[in-house]
C-alpha positions in Angstrom: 19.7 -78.6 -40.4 21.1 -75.8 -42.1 17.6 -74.6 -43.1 16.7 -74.8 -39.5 20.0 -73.0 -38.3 19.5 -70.0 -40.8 16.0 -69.5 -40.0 17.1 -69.3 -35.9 19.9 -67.1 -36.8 17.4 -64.9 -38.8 14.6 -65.1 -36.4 17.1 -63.9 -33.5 18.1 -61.0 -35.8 14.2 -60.4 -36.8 13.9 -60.3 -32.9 17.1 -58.3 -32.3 15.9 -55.5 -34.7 12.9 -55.2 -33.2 14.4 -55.6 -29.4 16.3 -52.4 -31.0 13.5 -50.7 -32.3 11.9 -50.5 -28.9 14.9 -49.6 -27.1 15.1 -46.5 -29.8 11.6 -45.6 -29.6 11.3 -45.9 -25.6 14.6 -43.6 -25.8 12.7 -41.1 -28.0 9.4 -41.5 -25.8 12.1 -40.8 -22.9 14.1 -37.9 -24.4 10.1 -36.3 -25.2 9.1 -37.0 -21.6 12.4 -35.2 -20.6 12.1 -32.2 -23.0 8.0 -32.2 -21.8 8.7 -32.0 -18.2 11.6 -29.2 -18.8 9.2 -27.2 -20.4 6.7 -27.6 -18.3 9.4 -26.6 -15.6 10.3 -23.6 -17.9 6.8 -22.4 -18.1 6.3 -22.8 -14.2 9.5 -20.7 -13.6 8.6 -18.0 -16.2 5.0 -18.2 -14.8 6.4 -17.6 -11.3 8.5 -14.9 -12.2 5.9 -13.2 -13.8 4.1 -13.5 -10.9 6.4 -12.5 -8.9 7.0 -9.3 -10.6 3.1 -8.4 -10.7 3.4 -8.7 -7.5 6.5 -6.4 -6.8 4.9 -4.2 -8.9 1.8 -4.1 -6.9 3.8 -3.7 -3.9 5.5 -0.6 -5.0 2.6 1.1 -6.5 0.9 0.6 -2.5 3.9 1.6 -1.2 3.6 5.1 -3.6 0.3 5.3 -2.8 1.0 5.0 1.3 3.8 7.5 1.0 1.8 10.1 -1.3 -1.4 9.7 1.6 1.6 10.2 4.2 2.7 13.4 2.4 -0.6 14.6 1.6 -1.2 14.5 5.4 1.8 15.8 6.2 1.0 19.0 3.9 -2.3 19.2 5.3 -1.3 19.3 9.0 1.1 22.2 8.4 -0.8 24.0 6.3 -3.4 23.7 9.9 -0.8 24.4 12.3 0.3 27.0 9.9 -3.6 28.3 10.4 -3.6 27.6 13.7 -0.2 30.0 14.6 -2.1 32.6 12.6 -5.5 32.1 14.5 -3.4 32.4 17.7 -1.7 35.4 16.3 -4.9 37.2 15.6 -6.2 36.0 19.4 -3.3 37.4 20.9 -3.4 40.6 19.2 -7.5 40.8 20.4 -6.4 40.2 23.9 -4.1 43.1 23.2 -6.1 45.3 21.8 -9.0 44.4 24.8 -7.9 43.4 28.0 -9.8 45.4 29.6 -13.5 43.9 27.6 -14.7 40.9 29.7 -16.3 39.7 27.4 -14.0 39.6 24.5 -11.2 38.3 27.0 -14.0 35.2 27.6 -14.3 34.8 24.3 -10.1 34.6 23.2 -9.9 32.6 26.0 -12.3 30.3 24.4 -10.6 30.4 21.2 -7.3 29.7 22.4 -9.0 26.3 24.3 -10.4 25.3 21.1 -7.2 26.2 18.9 -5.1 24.5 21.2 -7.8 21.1 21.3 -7.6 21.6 17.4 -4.2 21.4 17.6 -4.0 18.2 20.1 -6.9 16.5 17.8 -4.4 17.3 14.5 -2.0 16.1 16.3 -3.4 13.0 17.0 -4.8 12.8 13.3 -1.1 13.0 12.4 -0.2 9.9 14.4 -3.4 8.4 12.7 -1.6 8.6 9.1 2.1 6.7 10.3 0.0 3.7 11.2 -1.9 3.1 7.5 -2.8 -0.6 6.2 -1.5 -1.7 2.5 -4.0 0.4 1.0 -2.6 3.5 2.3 -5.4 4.2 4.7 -5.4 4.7 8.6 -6.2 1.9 10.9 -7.9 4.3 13.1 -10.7 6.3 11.7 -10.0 9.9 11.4 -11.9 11.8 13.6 -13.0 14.6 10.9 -16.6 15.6 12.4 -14.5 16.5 15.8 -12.3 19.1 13.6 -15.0 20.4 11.6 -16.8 20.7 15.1 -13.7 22.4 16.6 -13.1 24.8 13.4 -16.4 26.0 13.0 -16.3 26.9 17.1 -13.3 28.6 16.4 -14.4 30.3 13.5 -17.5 31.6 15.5 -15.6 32.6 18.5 -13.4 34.7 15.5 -16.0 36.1 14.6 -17.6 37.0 17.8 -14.0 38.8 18.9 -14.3 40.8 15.6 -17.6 42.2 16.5 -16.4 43.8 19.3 
């Protein structure tokens, strides 16, 4: 009886030990799965933030790019209305010089139509570059074959008031 009484009490030890050795390793499994999911948590956050600060990055270097296109424009239109005051300086010293010539008063008054469409066509180019996409580029298309068209009619009529 004894025997039998020993052996229970060391076969519910035996199965207490290894009740506890289970309970320790599903803590350990538990305490891995913990750490594993923190880190995956971690390298979702850092991923996110890096992410997040490509794209902020990418953001501002559009942003650069739209204002440089926006001040590149800018510099362009006054450097054409700058042309275009000079080109209606030199017209109204023609006139001056040949009101009395028909012809050359056909011809400035020519010129000053197409200086003053060139200057309602930059105009409107202007407008063009204040509505840009992310790129930095107009919506509207510019409408450079209409300038070229316009300069190189003023250009001729410049010429043609020279000659006179």
């Amino acid at each position: 009886m004894e025997q039998e009484a020993a052996r229970i009490i060391q076969e519910e030890e035996r199965l207490r030990a290894i009740e506890e050795q289970r309970r320790r390793e599903a803590e350990a499994t538990e305490r891995a799965r913990i750490a594993a999911e923190q880190q995956r948590r971690d390298e979702e956050a850092r991923a996110r933030a890096e992410a997040e600060r490509l794209r902020r990055e990418e953001e501002e270097r559009r942003e650069q790019e739209r204002l440089a296109a926006v001040a590149a424009a800018e510099a362009e239109r006054l450097e054409k209305v700058e042309r275009i005051e000079t080109l209606e300086q030199q017209i109204a010293a023609i006139e001056a010089d040949t009101v009395q010539d028909e012809a050359s008063m056909a011809i400035l008054q020519e010129a000053i139509l197409v200086a003053e469409e060139l200057l309602e066509v930059l105009t409107a180019e202007q407008a063009k570059y204040e509505n840009t996409d992310d790129q930095g580029n107009t919506v509207e298309p510019l409408s450079k074959d209409l300038i070229a068209e316009l300069e190189a009619r003023k250009d001729n009529l410049v010429r043609q008031a020279q000659s006179q």
